[in-house]
Predicted model as a PDB file, atoms N, CA, C, CB and O in Angstrom, pLDDT in the B-factor column:
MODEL        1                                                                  
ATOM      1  N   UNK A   1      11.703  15.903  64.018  1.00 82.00           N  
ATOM      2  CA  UNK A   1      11.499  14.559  64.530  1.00 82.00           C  
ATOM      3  C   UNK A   1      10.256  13.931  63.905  1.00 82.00           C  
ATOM      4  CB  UNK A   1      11.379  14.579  66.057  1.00 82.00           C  
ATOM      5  O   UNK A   1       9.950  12.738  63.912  1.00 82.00           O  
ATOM      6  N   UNK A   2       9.639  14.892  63.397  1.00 86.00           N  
ATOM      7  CA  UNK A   2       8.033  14.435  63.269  1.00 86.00           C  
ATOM      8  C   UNK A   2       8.025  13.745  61.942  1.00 86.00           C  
ATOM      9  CB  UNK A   2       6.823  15.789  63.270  1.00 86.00           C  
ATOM     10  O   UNK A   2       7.408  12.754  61.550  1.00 86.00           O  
ATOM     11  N   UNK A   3       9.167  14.810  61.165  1.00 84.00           N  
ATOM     12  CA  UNK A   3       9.069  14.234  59.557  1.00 84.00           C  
ATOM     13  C   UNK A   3      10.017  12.969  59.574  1.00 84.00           C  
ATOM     14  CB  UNK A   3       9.691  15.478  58.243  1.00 84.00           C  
ATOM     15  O   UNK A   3       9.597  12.160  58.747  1.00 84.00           O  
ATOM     16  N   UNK A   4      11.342  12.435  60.336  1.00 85.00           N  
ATOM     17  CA  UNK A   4      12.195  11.544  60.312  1.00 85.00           C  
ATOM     18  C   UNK A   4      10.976  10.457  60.494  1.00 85.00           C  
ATOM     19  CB  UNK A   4      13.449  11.699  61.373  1.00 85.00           C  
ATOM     20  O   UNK A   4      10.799   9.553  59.677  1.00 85.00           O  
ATOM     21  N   UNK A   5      10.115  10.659  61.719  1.00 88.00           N  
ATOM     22  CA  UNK A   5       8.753   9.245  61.595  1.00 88.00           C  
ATOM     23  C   UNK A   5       7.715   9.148  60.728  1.00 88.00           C  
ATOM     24  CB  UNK A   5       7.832   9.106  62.770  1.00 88.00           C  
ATOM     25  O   UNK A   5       7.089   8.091  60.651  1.00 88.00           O  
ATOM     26  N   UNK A   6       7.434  10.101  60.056  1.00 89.00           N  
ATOM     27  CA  UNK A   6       6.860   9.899  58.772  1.00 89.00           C  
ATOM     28  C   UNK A   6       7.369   9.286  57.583  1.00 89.00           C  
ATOM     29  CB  UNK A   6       6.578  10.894  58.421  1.00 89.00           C  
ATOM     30  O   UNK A   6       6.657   8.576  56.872  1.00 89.00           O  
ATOM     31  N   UNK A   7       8.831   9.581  57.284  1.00 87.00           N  
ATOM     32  CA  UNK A   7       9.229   9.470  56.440  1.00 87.00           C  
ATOM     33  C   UNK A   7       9.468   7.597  56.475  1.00 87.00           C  
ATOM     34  CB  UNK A   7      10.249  10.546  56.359  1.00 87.00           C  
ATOM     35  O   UNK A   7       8.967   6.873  55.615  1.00 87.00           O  
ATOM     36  N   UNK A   8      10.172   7.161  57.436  1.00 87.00           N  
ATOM     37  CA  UNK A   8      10.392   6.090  58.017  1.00 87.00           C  
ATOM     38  C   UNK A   8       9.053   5.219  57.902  1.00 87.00           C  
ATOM     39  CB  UNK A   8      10.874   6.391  59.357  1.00 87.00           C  
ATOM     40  O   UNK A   8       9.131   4.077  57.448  1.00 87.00           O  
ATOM     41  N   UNK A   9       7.832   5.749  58.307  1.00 89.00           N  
ATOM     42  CA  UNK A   9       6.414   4.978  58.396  1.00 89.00           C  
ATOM     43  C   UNK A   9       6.199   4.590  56.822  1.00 89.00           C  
ATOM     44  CB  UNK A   9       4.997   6.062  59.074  1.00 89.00           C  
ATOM     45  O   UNK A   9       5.837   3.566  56.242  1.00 89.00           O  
ATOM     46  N   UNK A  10       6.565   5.796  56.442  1.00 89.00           N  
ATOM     47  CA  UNK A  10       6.217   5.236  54.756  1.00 89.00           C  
ATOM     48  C   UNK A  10       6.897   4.530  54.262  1.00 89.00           C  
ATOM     49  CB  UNK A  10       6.185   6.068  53.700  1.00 89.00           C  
ATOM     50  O   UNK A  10       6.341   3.683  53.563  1.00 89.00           O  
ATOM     51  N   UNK A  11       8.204   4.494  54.336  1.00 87.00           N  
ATOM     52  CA  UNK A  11       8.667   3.257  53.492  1.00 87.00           C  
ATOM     53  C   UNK A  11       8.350   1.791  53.959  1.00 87.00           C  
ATOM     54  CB  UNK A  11      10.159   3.317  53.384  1.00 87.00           C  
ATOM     55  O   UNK A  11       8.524   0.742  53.340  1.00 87.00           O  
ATOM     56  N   UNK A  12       7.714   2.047  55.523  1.00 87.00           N  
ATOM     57  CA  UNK A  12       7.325   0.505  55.853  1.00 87.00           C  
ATOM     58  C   UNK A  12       6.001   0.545  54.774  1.00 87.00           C  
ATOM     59  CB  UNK A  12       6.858   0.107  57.821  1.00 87.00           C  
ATOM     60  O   UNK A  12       5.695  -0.423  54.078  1.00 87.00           O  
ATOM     61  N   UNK A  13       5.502   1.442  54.770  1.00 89.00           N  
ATOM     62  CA  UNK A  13       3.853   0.862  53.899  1.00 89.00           C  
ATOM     63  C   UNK A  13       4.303   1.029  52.715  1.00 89.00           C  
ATOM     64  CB  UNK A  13       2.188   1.809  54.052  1.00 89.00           C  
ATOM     65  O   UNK A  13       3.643   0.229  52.053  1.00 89.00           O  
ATOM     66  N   UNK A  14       5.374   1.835  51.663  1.00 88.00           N  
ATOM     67  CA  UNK A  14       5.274   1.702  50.830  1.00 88.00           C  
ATOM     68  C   UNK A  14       6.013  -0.121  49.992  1.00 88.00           C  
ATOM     69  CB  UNK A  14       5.637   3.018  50.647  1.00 88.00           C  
ATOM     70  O   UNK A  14       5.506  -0.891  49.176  1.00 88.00           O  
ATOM     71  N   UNK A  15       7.641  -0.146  50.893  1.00 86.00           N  
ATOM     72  CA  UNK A  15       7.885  -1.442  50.624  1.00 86.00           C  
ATOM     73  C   UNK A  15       7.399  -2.464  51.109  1.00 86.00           C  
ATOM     74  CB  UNK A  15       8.812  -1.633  50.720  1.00 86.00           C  
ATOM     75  O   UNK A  15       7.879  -3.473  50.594  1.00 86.00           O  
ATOM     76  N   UNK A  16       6.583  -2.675  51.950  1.00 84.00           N  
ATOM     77  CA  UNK A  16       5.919  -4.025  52.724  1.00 84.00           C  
ATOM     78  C   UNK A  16       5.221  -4.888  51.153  1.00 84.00           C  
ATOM     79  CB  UNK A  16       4.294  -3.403  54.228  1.00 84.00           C  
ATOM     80  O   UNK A  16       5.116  -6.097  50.947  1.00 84.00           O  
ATOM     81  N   UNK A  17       4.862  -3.786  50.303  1.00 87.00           N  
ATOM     82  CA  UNK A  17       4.149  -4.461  49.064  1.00 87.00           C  
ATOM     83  C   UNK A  17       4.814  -5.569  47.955  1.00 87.00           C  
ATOM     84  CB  UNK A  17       3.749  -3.304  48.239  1.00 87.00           C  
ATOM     85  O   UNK A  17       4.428  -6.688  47.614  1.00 87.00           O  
ATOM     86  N   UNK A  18       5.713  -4.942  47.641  1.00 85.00           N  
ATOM     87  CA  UNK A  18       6.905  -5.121  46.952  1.00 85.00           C  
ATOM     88  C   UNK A  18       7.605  -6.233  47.414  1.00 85.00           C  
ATOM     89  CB  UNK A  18       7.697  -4.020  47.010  1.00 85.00           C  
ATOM     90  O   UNK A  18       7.947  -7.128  46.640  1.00 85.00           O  
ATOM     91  N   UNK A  19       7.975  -6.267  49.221  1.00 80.00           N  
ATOM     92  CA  UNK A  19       8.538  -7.967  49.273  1.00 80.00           C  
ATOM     93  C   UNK A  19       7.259  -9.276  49.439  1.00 80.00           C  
ATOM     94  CB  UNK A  19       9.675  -8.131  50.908  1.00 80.00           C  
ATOM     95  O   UNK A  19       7.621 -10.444  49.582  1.00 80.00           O  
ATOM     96  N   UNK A  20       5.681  -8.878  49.397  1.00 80.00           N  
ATOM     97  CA  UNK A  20       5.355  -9.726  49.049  1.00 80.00           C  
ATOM     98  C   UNK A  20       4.445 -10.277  47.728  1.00 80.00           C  
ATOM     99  CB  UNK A  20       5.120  -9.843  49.910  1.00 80.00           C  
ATOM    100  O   UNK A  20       3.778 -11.296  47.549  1.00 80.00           O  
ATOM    101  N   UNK A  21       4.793  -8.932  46.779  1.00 84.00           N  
ATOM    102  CA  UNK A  21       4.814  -9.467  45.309  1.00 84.00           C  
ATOM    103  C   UNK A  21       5.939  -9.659  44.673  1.00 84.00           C  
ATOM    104  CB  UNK A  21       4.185  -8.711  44.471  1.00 84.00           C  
ATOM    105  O   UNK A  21       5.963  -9.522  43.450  1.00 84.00           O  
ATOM    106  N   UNK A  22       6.888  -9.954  45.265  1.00 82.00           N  
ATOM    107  CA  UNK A  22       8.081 -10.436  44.940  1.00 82.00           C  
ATOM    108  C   UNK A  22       8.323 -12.190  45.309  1.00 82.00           C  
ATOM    109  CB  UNK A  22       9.062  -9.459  45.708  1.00 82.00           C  
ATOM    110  O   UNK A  22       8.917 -13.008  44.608  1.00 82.00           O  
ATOM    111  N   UNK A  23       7.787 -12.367  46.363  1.00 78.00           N  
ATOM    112  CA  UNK A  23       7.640 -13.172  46.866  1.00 78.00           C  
ATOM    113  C   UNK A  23       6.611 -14.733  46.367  1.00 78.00           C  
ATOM    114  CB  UNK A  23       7.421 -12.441  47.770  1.00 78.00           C  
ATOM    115  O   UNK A  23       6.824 -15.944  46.312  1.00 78.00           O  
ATOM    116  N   UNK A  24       5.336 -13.704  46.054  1.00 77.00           N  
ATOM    117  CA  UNK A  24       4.180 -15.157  46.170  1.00 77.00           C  
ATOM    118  C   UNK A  24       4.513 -16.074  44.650  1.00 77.00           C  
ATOM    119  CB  UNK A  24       1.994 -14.486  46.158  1.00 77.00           C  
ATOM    120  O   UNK A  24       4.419 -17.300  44.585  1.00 77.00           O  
ATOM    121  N   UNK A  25       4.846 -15.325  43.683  1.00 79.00           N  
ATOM    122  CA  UNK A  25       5.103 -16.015  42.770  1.00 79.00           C  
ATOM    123  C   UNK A  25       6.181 -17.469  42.446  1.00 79.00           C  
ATOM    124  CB  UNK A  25       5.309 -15.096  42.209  1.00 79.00           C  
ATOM    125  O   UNK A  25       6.181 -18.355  41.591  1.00 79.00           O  
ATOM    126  N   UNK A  26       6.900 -17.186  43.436  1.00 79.00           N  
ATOM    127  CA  UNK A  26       7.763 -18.306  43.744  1.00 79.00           C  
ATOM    128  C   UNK A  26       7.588 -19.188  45.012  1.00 79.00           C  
ATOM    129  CB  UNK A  26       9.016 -17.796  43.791  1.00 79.00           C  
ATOM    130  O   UNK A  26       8.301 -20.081  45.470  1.00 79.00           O  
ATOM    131  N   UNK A  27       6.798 -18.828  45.293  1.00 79.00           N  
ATOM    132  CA  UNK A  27       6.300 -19.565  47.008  1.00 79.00           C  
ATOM    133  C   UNK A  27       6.685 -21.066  46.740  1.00 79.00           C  
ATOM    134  CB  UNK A  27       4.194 -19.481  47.525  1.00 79.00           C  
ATOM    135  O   UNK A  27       7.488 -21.356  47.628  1.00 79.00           O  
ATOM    136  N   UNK A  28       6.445 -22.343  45.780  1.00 83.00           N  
ATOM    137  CA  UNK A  28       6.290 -22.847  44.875  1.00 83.00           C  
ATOM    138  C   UNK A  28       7.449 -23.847  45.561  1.00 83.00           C  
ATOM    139  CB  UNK A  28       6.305 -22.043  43.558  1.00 83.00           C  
ATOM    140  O   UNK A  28       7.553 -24.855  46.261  1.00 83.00           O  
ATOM    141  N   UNK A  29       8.506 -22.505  44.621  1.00 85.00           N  
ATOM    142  CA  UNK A  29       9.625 -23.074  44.156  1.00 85.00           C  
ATOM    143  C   UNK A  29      10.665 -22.970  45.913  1.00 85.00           C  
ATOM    144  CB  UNK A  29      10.253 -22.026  42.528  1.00 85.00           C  
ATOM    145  O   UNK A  29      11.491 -23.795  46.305  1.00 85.00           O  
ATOM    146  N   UNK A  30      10.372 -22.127  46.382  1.00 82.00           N  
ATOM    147  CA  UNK A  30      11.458 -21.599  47.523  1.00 82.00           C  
ATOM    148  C   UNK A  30      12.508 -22.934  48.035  1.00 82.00           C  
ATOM    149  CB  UNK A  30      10.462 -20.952  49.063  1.00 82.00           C  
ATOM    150  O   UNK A  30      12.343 -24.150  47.937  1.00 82.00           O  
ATOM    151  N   UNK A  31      13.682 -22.088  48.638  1.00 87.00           N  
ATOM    152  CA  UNK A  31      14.285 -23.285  49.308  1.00 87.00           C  
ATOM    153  C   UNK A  31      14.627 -23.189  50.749  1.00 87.00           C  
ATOM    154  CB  UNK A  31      15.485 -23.643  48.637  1.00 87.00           C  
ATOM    155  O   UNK A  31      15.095 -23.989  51.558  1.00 87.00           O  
ATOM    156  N   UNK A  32      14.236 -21.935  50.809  1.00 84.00           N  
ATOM    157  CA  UNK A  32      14.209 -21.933  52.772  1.00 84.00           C  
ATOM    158  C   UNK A  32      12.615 -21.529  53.157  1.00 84.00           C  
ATOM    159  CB  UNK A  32      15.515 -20.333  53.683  1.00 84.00           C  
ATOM    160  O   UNK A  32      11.654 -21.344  52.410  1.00 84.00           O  
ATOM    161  N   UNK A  33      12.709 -21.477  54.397  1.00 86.00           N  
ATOM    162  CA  UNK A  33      11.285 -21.696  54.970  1.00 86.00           C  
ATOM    163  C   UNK A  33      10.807 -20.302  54.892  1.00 86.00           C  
ATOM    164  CB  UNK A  33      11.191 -22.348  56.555  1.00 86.00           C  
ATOM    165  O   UNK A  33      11.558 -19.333  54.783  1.00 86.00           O  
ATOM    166  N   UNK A  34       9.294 -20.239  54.964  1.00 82.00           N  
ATOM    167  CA  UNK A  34       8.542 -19.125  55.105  1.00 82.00           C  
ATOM    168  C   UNK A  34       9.098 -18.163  56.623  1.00 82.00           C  
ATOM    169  CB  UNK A  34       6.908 -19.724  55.148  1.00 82.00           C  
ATOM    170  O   UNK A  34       8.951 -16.944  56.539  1.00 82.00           O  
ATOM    171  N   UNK A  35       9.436 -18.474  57.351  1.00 88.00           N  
ATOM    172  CA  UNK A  35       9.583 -18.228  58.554  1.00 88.00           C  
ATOM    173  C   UNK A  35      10.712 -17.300  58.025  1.00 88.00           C  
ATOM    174  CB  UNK A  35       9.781 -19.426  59.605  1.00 88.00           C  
ATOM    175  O   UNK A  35      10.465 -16.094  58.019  1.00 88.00           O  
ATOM    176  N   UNK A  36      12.170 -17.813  57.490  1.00 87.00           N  
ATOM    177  CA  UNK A  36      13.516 -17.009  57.049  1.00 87.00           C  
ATOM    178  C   UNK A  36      12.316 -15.713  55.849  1.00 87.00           C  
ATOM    179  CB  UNK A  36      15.160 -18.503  55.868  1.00 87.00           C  
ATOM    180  O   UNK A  36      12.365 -14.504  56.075  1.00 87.00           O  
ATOM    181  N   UNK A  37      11.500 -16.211  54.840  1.00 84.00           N  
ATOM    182  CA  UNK A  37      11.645 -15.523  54.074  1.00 84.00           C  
ATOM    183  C   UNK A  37      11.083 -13.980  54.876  1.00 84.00           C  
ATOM    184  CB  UNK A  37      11.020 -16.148  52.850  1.00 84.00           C  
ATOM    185  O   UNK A  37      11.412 -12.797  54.782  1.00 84.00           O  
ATOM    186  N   UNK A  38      10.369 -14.527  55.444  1.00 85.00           N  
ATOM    187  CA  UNK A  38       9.351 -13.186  56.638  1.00 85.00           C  
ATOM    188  C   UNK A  38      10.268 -12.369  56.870  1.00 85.00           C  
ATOM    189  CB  UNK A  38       8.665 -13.641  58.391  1.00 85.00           C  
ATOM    190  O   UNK A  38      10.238 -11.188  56.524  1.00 85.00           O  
ATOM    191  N   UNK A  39      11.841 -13.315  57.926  1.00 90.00           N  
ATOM    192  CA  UNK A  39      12.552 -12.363  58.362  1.00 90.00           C  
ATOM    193  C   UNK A  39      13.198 -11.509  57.720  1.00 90.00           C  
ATOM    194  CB  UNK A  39      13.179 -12.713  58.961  1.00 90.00           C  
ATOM    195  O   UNK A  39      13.281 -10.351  58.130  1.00 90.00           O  
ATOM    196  N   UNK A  40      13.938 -12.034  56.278  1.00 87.00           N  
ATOM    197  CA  UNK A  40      14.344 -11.074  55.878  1.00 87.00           C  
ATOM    198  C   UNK A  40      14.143  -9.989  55.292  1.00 87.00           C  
ATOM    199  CB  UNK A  40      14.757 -11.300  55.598  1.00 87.00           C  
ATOM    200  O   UNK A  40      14.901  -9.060  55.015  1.00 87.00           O  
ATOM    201  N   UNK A  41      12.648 -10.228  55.052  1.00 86.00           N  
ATOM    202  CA  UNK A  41      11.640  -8.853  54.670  1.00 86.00           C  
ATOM    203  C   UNK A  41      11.488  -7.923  55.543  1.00 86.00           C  
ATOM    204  CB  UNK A  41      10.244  -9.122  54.406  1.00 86.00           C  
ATOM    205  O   UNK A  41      11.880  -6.766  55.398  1.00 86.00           O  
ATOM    206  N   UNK A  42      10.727  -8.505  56.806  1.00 90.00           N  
ATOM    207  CA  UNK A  42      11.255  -7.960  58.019  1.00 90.00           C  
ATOM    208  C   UNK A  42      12.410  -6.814  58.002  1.00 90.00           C  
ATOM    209  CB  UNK A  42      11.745  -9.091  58.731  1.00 90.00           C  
ATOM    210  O   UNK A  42      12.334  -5.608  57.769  1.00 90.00           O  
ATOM    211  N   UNK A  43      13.425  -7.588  58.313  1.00 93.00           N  
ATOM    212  CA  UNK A  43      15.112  -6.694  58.460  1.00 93.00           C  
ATOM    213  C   UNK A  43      15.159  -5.979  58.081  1.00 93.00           C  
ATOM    214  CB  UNK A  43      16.304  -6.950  58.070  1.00 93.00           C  
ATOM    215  O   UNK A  43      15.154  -4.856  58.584  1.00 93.00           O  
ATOM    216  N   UNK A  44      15.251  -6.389  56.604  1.00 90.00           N  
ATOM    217  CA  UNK A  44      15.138  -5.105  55.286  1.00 90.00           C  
ATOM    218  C   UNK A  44      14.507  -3.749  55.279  1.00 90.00           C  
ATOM    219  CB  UNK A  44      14.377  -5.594  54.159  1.00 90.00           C  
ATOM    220  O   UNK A  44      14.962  -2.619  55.099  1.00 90.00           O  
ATOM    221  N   UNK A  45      12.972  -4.357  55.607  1.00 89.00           N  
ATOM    222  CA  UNK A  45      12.110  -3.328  55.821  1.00 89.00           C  
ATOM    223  C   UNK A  45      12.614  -2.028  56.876  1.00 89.00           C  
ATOM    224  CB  UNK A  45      10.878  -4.040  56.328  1.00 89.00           C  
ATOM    225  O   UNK A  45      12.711  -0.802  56.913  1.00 89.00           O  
ATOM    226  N   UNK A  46      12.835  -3.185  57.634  1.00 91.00           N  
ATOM    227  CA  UNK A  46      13.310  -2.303  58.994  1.00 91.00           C  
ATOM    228  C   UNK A  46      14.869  -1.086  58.790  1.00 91.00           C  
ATOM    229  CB  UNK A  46      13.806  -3.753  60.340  1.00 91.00           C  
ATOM    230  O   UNK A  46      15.050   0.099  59.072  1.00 91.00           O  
ATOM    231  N   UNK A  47      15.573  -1.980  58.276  1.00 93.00           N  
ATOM    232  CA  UNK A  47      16.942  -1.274  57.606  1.00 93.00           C  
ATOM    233  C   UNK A  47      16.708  -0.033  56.887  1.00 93.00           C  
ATOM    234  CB  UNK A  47      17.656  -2.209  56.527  1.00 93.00           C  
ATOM    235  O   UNK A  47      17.334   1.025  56.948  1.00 93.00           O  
ATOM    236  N   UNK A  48      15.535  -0.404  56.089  1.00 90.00           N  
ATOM    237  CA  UNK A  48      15.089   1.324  54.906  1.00 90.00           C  
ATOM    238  C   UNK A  48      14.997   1.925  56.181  1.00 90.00           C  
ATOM    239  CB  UNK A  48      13.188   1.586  53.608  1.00 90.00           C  
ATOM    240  O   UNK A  48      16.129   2.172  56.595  1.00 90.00           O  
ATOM    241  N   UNK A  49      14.010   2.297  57.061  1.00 90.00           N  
ATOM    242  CA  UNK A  49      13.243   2.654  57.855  1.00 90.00           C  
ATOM    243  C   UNK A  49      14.371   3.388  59.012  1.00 90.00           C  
ATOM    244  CB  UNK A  49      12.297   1.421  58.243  1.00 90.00           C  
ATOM    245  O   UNK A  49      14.427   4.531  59.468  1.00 90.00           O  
ATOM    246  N   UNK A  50      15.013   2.457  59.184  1.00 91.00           N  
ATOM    247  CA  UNK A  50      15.816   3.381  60.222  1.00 91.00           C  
ATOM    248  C   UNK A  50      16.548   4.245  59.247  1.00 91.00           C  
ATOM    249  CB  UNK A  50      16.925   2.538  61.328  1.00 91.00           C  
ATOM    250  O   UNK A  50      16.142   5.402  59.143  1.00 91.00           O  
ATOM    251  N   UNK A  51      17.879   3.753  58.287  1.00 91.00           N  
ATOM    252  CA  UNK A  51      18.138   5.088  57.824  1.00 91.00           C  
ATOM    253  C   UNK A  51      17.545   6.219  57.416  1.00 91.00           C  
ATOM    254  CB  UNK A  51      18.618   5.015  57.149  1.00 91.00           C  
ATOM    255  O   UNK A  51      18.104   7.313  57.495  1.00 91.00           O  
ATOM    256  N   UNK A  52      16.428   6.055  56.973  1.00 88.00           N  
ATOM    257  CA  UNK A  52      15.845   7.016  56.276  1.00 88.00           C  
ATOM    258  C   UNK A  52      15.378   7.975  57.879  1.00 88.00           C  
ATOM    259  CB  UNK A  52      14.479   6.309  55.079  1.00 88.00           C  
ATOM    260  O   UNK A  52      14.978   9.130  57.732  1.00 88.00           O  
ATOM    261  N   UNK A  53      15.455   7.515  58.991  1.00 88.00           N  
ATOM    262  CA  UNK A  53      14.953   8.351  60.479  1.00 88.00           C  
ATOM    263  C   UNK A  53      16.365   8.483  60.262  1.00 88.00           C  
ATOM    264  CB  UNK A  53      14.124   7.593  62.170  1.00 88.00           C  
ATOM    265  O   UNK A  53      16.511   9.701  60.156  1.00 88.00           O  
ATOM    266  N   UNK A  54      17.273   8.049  60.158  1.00 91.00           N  
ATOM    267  CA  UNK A  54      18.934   8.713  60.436  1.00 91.00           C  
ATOM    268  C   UNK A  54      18.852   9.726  60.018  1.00 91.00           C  
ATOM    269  CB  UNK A  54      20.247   8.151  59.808  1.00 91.00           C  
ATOM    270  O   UNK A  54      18.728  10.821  60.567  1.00 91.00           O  
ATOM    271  N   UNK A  55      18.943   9.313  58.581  1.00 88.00           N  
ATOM    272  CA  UNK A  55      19.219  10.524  57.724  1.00 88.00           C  
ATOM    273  C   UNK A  55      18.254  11.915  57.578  1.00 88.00           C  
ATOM    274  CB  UNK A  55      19.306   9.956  56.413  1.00 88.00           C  
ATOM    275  O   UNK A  55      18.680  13.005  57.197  1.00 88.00           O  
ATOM    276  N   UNK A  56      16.876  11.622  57.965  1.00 87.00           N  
ATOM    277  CA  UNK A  56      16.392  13.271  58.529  1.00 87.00           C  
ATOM    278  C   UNK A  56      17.014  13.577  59.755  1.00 87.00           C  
ATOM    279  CB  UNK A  56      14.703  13.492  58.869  1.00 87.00           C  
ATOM    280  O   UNK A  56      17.443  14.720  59.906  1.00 87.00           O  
ATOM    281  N   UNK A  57      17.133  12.756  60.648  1.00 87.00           N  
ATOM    282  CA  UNK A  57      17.503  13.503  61.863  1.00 87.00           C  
ATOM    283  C   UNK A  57      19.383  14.084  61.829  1.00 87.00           C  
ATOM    284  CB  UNK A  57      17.122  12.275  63.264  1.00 87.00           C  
ATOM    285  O   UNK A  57      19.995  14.763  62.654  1.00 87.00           O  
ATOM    286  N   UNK A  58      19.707  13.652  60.919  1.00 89.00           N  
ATOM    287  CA  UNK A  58      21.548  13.837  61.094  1.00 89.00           C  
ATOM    288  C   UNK A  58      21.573  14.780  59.886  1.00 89.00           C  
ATOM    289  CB  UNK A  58      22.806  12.133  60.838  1.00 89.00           C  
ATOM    290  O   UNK A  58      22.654  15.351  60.035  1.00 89.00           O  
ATOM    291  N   UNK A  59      20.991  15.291  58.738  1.00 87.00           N  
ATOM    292  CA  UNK A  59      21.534  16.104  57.583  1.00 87.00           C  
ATOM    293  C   UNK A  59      20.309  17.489  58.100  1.00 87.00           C  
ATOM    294  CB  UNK A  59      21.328  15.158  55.629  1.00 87.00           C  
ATOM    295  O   UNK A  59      19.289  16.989  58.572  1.00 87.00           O  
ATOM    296  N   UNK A  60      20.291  18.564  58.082  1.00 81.00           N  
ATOM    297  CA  UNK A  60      19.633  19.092  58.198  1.00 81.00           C  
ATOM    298  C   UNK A  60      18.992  19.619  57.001  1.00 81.00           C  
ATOM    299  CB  UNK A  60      20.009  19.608  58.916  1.00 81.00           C  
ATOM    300  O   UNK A  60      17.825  19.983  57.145  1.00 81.00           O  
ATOM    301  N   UNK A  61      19.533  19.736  55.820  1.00 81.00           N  
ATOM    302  CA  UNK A  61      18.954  19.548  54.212  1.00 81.00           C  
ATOM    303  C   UNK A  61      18.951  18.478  53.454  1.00 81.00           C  
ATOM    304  CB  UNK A  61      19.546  20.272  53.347  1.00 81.00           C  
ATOM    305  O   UNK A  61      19.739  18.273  52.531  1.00 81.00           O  
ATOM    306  N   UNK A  62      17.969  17.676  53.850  1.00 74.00           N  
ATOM    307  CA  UNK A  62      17.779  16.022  53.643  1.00 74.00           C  
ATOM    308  C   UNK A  62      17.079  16.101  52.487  1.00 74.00           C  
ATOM    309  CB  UNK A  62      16.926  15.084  54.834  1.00 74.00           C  
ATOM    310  O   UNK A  62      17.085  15.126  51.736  1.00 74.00           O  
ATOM    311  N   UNK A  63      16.544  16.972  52.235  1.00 73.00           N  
ATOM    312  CA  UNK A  63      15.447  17.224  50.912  1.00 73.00           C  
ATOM    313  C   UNK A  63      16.481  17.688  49.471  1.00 73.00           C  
ATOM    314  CB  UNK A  63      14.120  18.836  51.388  1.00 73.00           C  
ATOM    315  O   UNK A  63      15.954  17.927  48.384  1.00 73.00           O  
TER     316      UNK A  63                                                      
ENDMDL                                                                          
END                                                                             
């Protein structure tokens, strides 16, 4: 259980970076609001995060 929340914690810190240097460079140009772009970073983020707790907790040779 311990490693499914580790594993999960990290991809929030490792991708949190990535959707917002993906992001600022076009801030600019965007065509929906800051508010949508948050969320779907958000989601996303969240989406890695749970499977990756699925998938340690449901395969028992996840490695």
């Amino acid at each position: 259980m311990q490693a499914a929340i580790y594993l999960a914690f990290g991809y929030v810190l490792t991708e949190s970076p990535w959707y917002i240097l993906a992001c600022v460079p076009f801030w600019n140009q965007r065509r929906v609001s800051k508010k949508v772009i948050g969320l779907m970073a958000f989601f996303m983020i969240a989406f890695r995060a749970a499977t990756a707790f699925v998938l340690v907790l449901a395969v028992p040779n996840w490695l």
